[in-house]
Every structure is written in C-alpha cells, then in structure tokens.
C-alpha positions in Angstrom: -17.3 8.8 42.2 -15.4 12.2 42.5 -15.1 14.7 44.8 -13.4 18.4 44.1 -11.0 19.7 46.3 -11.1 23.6 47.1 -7.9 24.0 43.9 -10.8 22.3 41.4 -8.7 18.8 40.9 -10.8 16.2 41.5 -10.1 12.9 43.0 -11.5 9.7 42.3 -12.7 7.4 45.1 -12.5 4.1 45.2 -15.2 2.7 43.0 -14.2 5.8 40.4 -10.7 4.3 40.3 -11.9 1.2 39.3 -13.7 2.2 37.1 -11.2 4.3 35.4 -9.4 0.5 35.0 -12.5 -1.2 33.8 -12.7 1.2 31.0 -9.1 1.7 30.2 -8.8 -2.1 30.1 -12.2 -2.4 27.7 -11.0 0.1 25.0 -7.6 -2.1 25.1 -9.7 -5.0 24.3 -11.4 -3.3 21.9 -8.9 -2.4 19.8 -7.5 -5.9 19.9 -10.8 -7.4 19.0 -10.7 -4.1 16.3 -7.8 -5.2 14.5 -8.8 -9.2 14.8 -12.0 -8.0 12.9 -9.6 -5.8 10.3 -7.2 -8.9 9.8 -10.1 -11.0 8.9 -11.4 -8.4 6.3 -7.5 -7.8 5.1 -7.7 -4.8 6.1 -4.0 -3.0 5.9 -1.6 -4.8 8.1 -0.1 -1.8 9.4 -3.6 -0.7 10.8 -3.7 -4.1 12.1 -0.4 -4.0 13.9 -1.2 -0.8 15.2 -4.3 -1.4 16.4 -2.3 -4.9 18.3 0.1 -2.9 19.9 -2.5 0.0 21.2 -4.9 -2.3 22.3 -1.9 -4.7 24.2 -1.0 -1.0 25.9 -4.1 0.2 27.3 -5.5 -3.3 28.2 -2.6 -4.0 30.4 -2.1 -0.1 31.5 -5.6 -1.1 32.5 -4.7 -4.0 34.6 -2.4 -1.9 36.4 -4.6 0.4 37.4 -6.9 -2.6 38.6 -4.0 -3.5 40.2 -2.6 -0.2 42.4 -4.6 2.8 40.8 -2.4 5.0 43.1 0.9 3.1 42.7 0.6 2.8 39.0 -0.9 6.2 37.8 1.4 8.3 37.8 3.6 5.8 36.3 1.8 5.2 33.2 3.2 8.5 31.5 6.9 7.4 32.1 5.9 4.0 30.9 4.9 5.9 27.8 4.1 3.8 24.0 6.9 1.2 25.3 5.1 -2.2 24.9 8.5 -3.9 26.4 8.1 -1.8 29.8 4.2 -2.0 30.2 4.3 -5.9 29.6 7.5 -6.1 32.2 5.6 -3.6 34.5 2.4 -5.6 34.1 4.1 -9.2 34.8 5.9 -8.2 37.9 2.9 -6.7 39.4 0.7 -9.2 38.2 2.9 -12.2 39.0 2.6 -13.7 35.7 4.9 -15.8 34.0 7.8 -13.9 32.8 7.4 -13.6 28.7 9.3 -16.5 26.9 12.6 -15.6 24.6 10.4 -15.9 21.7 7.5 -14.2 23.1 9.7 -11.7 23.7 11.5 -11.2 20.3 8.2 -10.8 18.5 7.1 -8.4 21.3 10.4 -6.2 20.7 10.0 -6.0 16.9 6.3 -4.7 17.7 7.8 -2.2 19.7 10.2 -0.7 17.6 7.5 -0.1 15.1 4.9 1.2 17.9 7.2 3.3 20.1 8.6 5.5 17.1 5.3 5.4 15.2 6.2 3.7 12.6 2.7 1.9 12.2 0.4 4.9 12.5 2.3 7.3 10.0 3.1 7.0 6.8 7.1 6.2 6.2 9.3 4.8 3.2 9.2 1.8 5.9 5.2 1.2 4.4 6.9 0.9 1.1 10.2 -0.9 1.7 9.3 -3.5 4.4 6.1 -6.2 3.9 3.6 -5.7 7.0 3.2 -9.3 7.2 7.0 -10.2 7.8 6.4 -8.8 11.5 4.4 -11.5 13.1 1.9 -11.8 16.1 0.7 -15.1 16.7 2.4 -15.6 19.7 2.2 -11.9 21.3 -1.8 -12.3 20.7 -1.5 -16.2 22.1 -0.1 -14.3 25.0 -2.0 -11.5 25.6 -5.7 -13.3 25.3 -3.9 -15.4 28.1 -3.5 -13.1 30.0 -7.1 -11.8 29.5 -8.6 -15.1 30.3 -7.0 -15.3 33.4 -7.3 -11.4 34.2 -10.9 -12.2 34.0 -11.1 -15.7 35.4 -9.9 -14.5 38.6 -12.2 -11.5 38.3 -9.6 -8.7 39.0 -11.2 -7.2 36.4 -14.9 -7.0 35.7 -18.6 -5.6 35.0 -20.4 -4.2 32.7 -16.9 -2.5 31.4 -15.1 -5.6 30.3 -18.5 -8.2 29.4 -17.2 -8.5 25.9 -15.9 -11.4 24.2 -11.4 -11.8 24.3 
C-alpha cells in the first residue's frame, strides 16, 4: 500500500490512496451519525453542531480524495475548517448541484461558528446565543444527499463506508 523512498517519506499507491478516502470519508460519517445519535439523547447542541460541521468536513474532504487523491491533497490544508470552501470545492469537482440560497445561508452561519471555533470551546457566545437558533435541517437534508448518491454511484465504497447515512 506504501512504499519508502531512500529520504524515509512514503508514498501511497493506488489502492493506499483510496483507502486513505474510504476512511477519511467513514470518520466524516461517523461523526454525523455521532451527533444524530447526541441530538436524539439531547445531548448539548453545541456538541451536536460541532460534531455536524466536522463530520460535513471530513466526509466531503474524503470525497475529494476519492475524487483526485493527487489533485486534492495538498489542497485540503489551504481548504482548512472552512465548510463554505470544502462544499464549493466538493460540488465543482463532484458536479453536483450548486447549493441552493437557503442551503447556503444555513451553511454560512455553521461556518462562522465552526471556522473560529466557536462550537468546540467554551465562549460568552455558549451563554448569550441559544444553540438551537442555528438550524440544520436543510444542510443535513443536503449532505445525506449527497451520501446517497456518493454511494449509489459507488465512488466510494467497502468495508470503510458499509455503515448506515
């Protein structure tokens, strides 16, 4: 799956790519299905939203990977926590349906939170702002969309990603 070169870096063939994506796009859905689990047991929200937003990442980090390992892996740093420039970035390579405008909006507010930490570490924000006013329904509608399809069409697969969406 790897071979090392005579400078100790290793690279990743083919089926070691792959499965690099297999795995990065499991632990995504994993932490969706983690915070589905923690909203049904009302669990803290903030957890919950966190645990959305992280599991939306690395699920569609993973797709790209599936995608173009070598095109996309050295740009997952510079696409850093920003859910707005992984699901652009995902779309495009993809060729998925660009979000709609209210996708979209509820996507951004996510982000804000996500991409400056805001649901991981403890803030006046926890205090002064209600969890629940930042909704999801239609970021989750969209993303287990895109997981149906992602699997339908089998770009992703095996014993990595056999779990329920």
């Amino acid at each position: 799956m790897a071979t090392i070169n005579g400078k100790g870096v290793a690279r990743l063939s083919v089926r070691g790519k792959r499965s690099v994506a297999e795995s990065m796009y499991a632990k995504g859905k994993a932490f969706l299905g983690a915070a589905v689990l923690l909203r049904q047991k009302g669990g803290y929200e903030y957890v919950v939203l966190h645990l959305i937003c992280q599991g939306m990442e690395v699920a569609l980090k993973g797709l790209l990977l599936a995608i173009d390992y070598d095109q996309f892996n050295p740009r997952l740093r510079t696409l850093g926590h920003d859910l707005i420039k992984v699901a652009e970035a995902t779309t495009a390579a993809a060729r998925l349906p660009p979000l709609r405008r209210d996708v979209r909006a509820e996507l951004e507010t996510l982000n804000r939170l996500y991409s400056r930490h805001l649901l991981r570490y403890a803030s006046a924000y926890d205090i002064m702002v209600d969890p629940a006013s930042h909704p999801t329904r239609l970021v989750l509608r969209r993303m287990i969309a895109v997981l149906r399809l992602v699997e339908r069409k089998g770009v992703l697969g095996g014993a990595a990603t056999t779990g329920s969406s």
